[in-house]
OpenMM code with the backbone's topology and positions (N, CA, C; nanometers):
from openmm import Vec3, app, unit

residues = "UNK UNK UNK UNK UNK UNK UNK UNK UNK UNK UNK UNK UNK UNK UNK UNK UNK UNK UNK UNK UNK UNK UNK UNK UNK UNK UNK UNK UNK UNK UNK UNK UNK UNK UNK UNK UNK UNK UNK UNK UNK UNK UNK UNK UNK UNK UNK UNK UNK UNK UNK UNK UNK UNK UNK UNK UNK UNK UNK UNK UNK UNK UNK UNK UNK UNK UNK UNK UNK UNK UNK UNK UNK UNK UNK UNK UNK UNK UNK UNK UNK UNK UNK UNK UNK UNK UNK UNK UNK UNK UNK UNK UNK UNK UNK UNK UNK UNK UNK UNK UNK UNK UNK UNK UNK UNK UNK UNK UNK UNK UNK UNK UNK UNK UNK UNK UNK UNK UNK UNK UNK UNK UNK UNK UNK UNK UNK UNK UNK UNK UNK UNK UNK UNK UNK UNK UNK UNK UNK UNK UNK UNK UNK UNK UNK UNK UNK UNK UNK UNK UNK UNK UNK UNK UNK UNK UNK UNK UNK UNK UNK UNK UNK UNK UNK UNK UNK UNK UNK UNK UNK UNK UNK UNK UNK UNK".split()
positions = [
    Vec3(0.0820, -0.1191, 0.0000),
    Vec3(0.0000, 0.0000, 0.0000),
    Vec3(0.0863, 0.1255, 0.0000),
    Vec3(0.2141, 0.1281, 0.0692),
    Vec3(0.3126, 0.2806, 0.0539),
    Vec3(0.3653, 0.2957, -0.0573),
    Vec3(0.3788, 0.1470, -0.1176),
    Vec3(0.4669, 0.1730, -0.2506),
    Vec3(0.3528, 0.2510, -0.3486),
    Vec3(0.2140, 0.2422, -0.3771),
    Vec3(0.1352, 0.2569, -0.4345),
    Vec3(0.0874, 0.4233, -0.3547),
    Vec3(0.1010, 0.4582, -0.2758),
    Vec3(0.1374, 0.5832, -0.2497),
    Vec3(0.2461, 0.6222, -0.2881),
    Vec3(0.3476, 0.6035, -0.2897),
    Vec3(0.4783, 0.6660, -0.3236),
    Vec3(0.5156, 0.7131, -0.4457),
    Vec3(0.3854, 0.5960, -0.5360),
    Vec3(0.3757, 0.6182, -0.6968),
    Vec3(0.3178, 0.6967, -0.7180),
    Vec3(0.2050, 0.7382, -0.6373),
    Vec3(0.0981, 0.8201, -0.6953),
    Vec3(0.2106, 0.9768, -0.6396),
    Vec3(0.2337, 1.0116, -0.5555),
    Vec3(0.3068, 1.1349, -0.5568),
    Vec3(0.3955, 1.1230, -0.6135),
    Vec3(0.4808, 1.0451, -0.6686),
    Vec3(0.5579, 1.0638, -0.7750),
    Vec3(0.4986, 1.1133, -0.8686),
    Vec3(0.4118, 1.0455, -0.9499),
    Vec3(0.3112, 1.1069, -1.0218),
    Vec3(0.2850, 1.2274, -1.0576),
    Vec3(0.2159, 1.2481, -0.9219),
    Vec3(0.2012, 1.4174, -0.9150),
    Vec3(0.3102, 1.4991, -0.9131),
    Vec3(0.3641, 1.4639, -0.8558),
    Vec3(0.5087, 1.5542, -0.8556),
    Vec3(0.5607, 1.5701, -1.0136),
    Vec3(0.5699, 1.4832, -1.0800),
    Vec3(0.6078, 1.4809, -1.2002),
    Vec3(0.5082, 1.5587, -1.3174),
    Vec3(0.3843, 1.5271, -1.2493),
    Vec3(0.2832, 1.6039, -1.3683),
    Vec3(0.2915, 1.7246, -1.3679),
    Vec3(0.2785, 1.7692, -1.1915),
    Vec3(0.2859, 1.8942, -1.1696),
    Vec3(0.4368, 1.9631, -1.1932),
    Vec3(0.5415, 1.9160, -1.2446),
    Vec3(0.6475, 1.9762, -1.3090),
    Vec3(0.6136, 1.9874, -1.4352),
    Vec3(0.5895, 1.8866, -1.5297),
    Vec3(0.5644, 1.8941, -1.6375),
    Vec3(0.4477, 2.0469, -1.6969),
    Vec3(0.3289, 2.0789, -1.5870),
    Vec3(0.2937, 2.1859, -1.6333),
    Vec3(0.3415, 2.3176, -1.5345),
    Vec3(0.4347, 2.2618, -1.4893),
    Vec3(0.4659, 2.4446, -1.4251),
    Vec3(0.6269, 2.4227, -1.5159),
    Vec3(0.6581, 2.3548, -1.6338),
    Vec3(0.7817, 2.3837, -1.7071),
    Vec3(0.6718, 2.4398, -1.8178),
    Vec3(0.5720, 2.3709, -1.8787),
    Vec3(0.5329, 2.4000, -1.9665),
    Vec3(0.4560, 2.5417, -2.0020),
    Vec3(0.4034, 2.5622, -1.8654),
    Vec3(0.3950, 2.7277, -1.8142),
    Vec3(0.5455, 2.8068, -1.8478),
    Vec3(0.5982, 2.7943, -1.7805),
    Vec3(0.6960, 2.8723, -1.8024),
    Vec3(0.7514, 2.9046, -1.9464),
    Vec3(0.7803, 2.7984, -2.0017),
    Vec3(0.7980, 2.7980, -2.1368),
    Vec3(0.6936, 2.8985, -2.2316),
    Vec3(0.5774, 2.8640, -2.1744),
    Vec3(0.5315, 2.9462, -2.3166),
    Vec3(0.5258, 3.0945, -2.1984),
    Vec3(0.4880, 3.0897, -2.1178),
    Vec3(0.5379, 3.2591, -2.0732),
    Vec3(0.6487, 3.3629, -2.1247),
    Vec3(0.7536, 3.2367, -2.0844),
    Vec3(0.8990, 3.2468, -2.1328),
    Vec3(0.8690, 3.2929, -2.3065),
    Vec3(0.8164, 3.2208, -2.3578),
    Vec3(0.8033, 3.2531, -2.5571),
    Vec3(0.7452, 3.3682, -2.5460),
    Vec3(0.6175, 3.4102, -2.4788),
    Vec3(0.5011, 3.5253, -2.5270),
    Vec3(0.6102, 3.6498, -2.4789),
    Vec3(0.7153, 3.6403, -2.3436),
    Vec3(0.7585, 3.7726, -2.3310),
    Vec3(0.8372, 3.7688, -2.3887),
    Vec3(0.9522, 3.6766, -2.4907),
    Vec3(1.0268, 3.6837, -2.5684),
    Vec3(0.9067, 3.7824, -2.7264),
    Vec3(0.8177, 3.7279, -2.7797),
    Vec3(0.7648, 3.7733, -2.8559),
    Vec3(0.7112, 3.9006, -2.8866),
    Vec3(0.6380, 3.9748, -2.7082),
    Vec3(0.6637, 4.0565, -2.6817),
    Vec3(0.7355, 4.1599, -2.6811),
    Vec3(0.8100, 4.1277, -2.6259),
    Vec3(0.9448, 4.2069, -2.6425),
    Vec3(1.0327, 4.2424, -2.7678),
    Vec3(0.9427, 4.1993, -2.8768),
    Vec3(1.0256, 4.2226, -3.0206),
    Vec3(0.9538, 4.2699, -3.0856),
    Vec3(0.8166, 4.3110, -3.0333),
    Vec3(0.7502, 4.3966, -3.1465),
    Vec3(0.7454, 4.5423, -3.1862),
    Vec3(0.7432, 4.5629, -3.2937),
    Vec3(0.7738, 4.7542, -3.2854),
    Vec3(0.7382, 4.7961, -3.1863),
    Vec3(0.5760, 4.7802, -3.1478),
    Vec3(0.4894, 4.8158, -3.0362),
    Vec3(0.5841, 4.8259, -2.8911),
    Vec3(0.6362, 4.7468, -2.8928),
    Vec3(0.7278, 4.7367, -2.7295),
    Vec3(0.8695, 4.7916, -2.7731),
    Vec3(0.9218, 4.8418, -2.9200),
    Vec3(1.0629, 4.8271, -2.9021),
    Vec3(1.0575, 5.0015, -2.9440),
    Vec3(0.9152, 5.1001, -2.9921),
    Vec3(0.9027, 5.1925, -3.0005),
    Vec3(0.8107, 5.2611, -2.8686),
    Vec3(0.7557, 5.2234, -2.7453),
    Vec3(0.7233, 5.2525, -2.6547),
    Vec3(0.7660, 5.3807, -2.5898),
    Vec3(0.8962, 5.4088, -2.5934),
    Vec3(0.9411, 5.4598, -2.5015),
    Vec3(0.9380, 5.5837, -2.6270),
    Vec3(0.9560, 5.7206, -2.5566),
    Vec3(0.9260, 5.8302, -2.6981),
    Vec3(1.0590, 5.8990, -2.6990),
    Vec3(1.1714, 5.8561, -2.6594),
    Vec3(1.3399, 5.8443, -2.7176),
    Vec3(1.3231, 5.7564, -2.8136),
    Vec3(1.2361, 5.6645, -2.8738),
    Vec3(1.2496, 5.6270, -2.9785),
    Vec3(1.1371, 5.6574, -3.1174),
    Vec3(1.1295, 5.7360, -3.1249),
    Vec3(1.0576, 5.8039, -3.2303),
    Vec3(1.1873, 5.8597, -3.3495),
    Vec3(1.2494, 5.9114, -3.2771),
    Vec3(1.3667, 5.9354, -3.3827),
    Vec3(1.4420, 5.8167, -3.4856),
    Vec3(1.4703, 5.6912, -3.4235),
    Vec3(1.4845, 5.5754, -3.4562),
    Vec3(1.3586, 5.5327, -3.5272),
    Vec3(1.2660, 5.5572, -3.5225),
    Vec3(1.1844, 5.5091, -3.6210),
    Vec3(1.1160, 5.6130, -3.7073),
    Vec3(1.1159, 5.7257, -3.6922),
    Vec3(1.0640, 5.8222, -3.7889),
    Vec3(1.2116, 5.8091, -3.9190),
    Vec3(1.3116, 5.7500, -3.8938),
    Vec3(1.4569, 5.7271, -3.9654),
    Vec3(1.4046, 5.6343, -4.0096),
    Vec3(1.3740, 5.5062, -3.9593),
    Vec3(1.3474, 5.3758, -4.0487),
    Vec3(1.2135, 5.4152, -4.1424),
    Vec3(1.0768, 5.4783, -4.1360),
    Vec3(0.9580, 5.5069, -4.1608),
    Vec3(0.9924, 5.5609, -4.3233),
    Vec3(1.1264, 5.6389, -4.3524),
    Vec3(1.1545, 5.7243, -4.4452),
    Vec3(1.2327, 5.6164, -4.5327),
    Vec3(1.2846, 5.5072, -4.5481),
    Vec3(1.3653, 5.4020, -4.6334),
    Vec3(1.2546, 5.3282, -4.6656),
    Vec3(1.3484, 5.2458, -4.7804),
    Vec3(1.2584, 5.1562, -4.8549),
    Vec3(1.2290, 4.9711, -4.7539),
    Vec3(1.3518, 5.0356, -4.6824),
    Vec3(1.3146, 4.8866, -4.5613),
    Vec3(1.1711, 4.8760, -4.4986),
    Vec3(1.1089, 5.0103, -4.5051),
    Vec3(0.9760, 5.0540, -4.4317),
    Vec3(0.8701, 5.0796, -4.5775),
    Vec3(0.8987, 5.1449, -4.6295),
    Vec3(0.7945, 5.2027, -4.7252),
    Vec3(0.8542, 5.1355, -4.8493),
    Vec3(0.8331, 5.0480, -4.9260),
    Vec3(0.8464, 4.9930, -5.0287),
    Vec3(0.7172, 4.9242, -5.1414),
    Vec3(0.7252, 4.9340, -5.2839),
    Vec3(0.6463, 4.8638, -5.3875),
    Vec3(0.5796, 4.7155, -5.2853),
    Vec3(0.6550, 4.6100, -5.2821),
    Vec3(0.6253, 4.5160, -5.2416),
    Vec3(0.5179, 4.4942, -5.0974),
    Vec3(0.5258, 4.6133, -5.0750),
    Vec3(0.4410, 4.5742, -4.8864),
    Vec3(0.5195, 4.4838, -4.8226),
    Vec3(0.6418, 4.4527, -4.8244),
    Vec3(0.7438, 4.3947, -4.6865),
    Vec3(0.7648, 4.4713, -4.6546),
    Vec3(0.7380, 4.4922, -4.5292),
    Vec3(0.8461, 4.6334, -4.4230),
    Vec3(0.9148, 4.5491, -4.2762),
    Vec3(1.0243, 4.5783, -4.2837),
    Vec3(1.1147, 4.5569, -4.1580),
    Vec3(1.0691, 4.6332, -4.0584),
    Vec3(1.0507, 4.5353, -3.9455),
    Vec3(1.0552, 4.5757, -3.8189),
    Vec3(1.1288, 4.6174, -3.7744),
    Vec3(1.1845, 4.6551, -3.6450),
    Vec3(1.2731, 4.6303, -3.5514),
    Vec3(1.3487, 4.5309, -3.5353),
    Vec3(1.2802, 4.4325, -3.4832),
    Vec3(1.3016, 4.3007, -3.4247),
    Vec3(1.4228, 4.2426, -3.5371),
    Vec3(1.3114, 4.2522, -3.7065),
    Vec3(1.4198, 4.2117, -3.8076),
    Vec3(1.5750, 4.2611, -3.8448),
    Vec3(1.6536, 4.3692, -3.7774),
    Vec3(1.7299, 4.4031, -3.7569),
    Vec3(1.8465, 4.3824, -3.6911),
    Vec3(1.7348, 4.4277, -3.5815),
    Vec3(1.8397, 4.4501, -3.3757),
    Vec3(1.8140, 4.2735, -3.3241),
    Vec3(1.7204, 4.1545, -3.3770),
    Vec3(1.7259, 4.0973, -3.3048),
    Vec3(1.7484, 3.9776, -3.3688),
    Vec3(1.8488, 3.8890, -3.3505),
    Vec3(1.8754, 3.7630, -3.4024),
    Vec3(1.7660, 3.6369, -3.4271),
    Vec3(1.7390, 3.5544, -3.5059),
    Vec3(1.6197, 3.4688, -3.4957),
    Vec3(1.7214, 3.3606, -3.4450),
    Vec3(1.7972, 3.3174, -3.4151),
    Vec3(1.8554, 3.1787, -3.3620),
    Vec3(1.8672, 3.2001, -3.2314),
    Vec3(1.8298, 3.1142, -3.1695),
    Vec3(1.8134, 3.0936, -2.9747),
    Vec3(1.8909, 3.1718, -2.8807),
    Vec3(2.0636, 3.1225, -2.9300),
    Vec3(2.1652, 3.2056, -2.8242),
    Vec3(2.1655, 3.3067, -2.8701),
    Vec3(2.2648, 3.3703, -2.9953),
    Vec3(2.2295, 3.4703, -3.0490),
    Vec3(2.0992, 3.6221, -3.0119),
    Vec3(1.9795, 3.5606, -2.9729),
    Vec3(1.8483, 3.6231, -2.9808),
    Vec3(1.8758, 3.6725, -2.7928),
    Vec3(1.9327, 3.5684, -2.6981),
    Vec3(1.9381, 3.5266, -2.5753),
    Vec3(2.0394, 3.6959, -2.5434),
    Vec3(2.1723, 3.6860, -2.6239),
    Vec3(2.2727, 3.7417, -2.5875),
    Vec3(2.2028, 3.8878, -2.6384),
    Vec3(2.1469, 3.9181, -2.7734),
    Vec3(2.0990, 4.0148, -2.7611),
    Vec3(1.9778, 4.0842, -2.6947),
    Vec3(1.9052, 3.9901, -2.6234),
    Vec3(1.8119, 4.0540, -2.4985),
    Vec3(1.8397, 4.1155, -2.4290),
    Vec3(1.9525, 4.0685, -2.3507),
    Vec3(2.0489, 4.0642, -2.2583),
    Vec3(2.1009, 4.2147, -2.2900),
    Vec3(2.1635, 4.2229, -2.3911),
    Vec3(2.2370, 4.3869, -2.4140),
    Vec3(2.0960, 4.5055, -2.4406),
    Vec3(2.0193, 4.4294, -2.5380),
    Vec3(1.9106, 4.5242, -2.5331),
    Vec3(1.8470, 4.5771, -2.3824),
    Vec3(1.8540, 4.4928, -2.2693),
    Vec3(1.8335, 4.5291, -2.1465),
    Vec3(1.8985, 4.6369, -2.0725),
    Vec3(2.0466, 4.6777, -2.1826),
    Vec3(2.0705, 4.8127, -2.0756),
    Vec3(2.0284, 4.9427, -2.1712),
    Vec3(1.9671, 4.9093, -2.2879),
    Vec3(1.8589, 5.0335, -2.2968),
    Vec3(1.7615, 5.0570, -2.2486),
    Vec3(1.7082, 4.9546, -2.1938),
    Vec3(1.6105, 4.9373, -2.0948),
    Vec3(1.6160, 5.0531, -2.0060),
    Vec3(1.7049, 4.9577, -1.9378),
    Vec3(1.7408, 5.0074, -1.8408),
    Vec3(1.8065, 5.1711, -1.8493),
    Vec3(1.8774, 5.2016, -1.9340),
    Vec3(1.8788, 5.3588, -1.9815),
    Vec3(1.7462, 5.4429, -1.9491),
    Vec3(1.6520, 5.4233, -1.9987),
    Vec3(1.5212, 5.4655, -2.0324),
    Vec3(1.4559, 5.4925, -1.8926),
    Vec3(1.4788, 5.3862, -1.8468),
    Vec3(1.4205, 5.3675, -1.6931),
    Vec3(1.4595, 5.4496, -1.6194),
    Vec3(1.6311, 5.4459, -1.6289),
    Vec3(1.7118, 5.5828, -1.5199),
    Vec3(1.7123, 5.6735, -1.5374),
    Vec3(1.6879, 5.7320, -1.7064),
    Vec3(1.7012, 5.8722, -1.7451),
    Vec3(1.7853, 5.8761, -1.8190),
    Vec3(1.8978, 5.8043, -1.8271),
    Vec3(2.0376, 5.8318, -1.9290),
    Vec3(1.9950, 5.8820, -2.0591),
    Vec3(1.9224, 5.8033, -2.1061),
    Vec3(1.8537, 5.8192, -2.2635),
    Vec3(1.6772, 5.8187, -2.2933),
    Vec3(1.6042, 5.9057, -2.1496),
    Vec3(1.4953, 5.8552, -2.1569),
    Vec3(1.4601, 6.0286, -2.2155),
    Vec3(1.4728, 6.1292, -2.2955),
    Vec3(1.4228, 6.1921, -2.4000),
    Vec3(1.5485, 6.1880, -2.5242),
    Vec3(1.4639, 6.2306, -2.5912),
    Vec3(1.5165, 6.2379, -2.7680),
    Vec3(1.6466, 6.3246, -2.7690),
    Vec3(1.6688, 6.3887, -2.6478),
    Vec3(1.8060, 6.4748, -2.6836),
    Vec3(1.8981, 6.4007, -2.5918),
    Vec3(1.9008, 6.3048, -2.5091),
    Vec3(1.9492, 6.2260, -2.4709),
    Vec3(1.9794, 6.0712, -2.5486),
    Vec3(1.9041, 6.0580, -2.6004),
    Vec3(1.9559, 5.9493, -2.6553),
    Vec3(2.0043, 5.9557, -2.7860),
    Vec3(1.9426, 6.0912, -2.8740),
    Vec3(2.0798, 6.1515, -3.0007),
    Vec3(2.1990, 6.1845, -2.9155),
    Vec3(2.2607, 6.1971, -2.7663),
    Vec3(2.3693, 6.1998, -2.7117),
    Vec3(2.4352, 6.0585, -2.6865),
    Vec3(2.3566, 5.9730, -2.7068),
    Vec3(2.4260, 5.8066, -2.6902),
    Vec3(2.3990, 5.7312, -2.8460),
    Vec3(2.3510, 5.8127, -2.8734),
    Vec3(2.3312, 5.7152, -3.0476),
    Vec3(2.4483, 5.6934, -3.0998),
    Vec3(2.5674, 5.7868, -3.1333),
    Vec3(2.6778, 5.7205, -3.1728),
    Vec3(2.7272, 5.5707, -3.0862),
    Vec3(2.7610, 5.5920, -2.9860),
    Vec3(2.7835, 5.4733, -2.9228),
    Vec3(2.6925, 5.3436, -2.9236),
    Vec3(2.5749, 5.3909, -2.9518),
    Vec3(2.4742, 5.2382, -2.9620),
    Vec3(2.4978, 5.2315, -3.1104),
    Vec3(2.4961, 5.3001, -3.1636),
    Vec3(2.5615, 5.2508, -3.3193),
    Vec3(2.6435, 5.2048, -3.3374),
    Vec3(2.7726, 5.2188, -3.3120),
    Vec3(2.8649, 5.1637, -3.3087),
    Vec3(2.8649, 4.9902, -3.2423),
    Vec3(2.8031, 5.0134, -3.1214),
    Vec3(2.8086, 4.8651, -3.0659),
    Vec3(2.7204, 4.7868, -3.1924),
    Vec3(2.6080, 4.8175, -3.2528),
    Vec3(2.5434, 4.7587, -3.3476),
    Vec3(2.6291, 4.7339, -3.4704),
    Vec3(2.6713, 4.8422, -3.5056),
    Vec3(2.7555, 4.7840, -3.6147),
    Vec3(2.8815, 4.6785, -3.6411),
    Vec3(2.9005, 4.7075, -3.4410),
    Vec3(3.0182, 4.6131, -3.4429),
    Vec3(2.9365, 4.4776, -3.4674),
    Vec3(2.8083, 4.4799, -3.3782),
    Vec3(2.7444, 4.3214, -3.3710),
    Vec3(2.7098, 4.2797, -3.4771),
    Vec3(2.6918, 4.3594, -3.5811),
    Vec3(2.6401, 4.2989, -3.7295),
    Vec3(2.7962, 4.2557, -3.8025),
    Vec3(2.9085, 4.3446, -3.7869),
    Vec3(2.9995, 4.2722, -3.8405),
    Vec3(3.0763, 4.1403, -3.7796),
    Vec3(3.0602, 4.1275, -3.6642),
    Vec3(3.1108, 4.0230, -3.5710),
    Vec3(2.9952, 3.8897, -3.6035),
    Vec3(2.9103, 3.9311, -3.6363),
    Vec3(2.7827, 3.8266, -3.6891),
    Vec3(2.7624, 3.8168, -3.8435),
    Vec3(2.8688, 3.8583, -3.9225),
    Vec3(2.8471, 3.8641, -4.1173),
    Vec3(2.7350, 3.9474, -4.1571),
    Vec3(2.6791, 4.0045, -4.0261),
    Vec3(2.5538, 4.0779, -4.1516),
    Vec3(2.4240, 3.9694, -4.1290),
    Vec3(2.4328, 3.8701, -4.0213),
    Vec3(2.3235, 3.7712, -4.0186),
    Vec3(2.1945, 3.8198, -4.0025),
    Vec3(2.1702, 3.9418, -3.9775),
    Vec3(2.0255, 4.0227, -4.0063),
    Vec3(1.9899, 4.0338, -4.1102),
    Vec3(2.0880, 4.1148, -4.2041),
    Vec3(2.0544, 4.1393, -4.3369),
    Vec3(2.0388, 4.0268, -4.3926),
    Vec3(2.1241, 3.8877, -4.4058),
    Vec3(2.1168, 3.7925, -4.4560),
    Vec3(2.0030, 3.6694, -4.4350),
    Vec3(1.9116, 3.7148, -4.3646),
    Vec3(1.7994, 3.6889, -4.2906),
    Vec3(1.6956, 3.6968, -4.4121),
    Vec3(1.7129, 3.8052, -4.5108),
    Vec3(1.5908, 3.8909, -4.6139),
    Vec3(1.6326, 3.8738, -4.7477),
    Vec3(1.8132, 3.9211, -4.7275),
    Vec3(1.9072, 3.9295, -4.8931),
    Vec3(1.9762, 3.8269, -4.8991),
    Vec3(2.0084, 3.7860, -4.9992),
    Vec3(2.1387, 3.6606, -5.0450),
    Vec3(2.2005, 3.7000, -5.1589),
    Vec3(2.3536, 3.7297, -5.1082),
    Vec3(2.4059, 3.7683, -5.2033),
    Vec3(2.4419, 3.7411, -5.3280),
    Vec3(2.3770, 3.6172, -5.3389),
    Vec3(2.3926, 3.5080, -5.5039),
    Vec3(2.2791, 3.5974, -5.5450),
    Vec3(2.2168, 3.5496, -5.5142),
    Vec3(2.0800, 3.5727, -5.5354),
    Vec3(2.0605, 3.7733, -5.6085),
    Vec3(2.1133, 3.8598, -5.5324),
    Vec3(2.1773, 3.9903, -5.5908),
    Vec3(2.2363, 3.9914, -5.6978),
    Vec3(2.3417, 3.9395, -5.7162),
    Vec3(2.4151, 3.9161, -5.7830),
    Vec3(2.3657, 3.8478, -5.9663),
    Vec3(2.2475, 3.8114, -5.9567),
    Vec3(2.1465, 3.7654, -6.0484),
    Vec3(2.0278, 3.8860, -6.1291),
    Vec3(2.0554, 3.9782, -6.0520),
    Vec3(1.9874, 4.0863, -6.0788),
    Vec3(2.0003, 4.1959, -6.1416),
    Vec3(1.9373, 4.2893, -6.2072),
    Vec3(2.0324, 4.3739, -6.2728),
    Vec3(2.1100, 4.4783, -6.1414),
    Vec3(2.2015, 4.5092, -6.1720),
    Vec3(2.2727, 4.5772, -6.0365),
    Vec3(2.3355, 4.7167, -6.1677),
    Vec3(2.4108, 4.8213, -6.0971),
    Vec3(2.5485, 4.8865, -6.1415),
    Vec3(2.6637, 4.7653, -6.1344),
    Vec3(2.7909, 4.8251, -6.2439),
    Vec3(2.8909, 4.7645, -6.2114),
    Vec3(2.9851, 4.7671, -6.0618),
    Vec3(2.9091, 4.8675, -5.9859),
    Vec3(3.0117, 4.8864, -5.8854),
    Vec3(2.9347, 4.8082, -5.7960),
    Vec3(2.7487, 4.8364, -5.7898),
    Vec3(2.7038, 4.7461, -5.7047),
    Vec3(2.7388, 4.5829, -5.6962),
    Vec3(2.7618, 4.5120, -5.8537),
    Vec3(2.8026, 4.4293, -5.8313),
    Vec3(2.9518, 4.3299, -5.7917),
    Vec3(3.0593, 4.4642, -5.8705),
    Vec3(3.1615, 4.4548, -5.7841),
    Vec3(3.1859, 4.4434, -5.5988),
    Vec3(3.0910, 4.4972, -5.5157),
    Vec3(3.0751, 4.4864, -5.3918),
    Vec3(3.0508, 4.3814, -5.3425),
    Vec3(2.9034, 4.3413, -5.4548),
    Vec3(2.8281, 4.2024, -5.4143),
    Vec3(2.9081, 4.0789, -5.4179),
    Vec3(3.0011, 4.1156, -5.5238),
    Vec3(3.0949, 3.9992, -5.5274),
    Vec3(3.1930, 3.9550, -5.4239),
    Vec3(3.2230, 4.0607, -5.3851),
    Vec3(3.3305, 4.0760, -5.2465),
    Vec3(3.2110, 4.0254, -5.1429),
    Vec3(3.1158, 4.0794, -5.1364),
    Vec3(3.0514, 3.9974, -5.0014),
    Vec3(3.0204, 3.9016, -5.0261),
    Vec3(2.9825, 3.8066, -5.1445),
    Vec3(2.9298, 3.6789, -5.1962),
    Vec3(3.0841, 3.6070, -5.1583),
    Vec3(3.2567, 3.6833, -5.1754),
    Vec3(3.3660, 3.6028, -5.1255),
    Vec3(3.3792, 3.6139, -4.9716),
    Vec3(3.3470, 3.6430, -4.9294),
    Vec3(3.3170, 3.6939, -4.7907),
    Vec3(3.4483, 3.7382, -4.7241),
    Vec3(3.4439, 3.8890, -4.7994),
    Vec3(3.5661, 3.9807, -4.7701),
    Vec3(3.5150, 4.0983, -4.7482),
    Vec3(3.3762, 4.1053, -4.7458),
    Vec3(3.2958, 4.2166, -4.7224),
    Vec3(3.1762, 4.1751, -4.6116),
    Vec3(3.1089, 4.2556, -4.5596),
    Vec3(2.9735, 4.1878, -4.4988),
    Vec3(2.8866, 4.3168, -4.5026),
    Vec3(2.7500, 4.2781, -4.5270),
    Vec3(2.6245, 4.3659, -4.5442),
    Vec3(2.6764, 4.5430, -4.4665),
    Vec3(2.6725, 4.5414, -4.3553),
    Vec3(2.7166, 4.6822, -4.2488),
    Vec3(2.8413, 4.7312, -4.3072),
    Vec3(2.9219, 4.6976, -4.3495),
    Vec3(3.0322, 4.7364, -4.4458),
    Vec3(2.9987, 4.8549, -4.5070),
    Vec3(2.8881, 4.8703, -4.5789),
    Vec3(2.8623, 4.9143, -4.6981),
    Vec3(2.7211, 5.0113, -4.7017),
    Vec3(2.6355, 4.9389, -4.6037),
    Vec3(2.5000, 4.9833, -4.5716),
    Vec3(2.4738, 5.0169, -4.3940),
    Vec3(2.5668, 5.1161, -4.3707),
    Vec3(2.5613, 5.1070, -4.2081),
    Vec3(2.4371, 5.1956, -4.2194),
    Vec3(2.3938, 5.2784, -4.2792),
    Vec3(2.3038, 5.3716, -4.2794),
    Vec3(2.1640, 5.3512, -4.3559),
    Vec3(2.1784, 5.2324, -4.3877),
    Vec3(2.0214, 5.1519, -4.4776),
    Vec3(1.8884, 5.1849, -4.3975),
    Vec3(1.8614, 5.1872, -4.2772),
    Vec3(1.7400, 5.1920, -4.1880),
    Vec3(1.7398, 5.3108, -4.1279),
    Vec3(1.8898, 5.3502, -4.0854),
    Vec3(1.8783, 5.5281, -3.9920),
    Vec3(1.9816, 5.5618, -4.0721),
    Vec3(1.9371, 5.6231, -4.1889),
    Vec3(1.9964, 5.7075, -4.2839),
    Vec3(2.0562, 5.8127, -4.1798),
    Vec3(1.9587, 5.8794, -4.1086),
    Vec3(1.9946, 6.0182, -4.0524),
    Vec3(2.1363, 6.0197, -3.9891),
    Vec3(2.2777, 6.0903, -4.0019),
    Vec3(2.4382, 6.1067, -3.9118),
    Vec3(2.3649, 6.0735, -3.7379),
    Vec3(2.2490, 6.1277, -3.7326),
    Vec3(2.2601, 6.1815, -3.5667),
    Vec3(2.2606, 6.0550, -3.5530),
    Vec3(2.2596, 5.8776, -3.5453),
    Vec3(2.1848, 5.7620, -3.5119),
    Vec3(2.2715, 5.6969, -3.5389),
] * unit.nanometer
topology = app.Topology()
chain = topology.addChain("A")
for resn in residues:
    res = topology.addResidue(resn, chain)
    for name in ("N", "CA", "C"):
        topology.addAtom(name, app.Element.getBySymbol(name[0]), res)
């Protein structure tokens, strides 16, 4: 009779892990999902400048009706990658929160530096954002200029990478 108790709270014990992981998990997904939508990544109104910049390119306003988000940019789609950039995106957060960069003339005072860290992360990563949308074969098939495709070729040998060339594709504007 104890062993047959002992099973049954095992049981439970086990079921009841199984849905407080499975809770977590999708909590865990919805605030990951959350957290990447324009809606949450334009919230704060230090970022209006950052997106009244993207609103004006063809990444945003284009023939086709694809427009880039945010997310498609600043945020990696592969697990660690996506993990490590939460993580850094958290001390803009956290900026915002303390004041460092929480109006528009404050954070055109840190935009060089968050640019820079971005551009470093896109070249330390090949451009894996851009390469997310473009393929450089695939360019390269198209009608281009001779110089555009001279470039394409260098990044198709991978002696070039996307930010190389297009640091200013989404925030055209110097101040960003």
């Amino acid at each position: 009779m104890g062993s047959i108790m002992g099973n049954r709270k095992t049981l439970l014990l086990l079921a009841a892990g199984v849905v407080i992981g499975a809770a977590g998990l999708l909590t865990f997904e919805a605030t990951l999902h959350a957290t990447s939508t324009d809606k949450f990544c334009t919230s704060c109104h230090e970022m209006e400048i950052p997106l009244a910049q993207l609103q004006k390119t063809s990444h945003f306003n284009n023939a086709s009706g694809v427009s880039a988000g945010c997310s498609d940019c600043h945020v990696p789609r592969e697990f660690f990658p996506k993990m490590v950039r939460k993580v850094e995106a958290a001390r803009e957060v956290w900026g915002s929160i303390t004041g460092i960069i929480d109006t528009p003339e404050k954070y055109q005072a840190h935009a060089p530096a968050m640019k820079e860290r971005e551009i470093n992360r896109l070249k330390a990563n090949d451009s894996q954002e851009c390469r997310n949308c473009h393929d450089a074969q695939r360019m390269l098939s198209v009608i281009q200029t001779s110089k555009a495709q001279r470039f394409h070729r260098a990044l198709a040998a991978n002696r070039k990478t996307c930010i190389d060339c297009h640091a200013g594709v989404a925030h055209p504007d110097n101040s960003i």
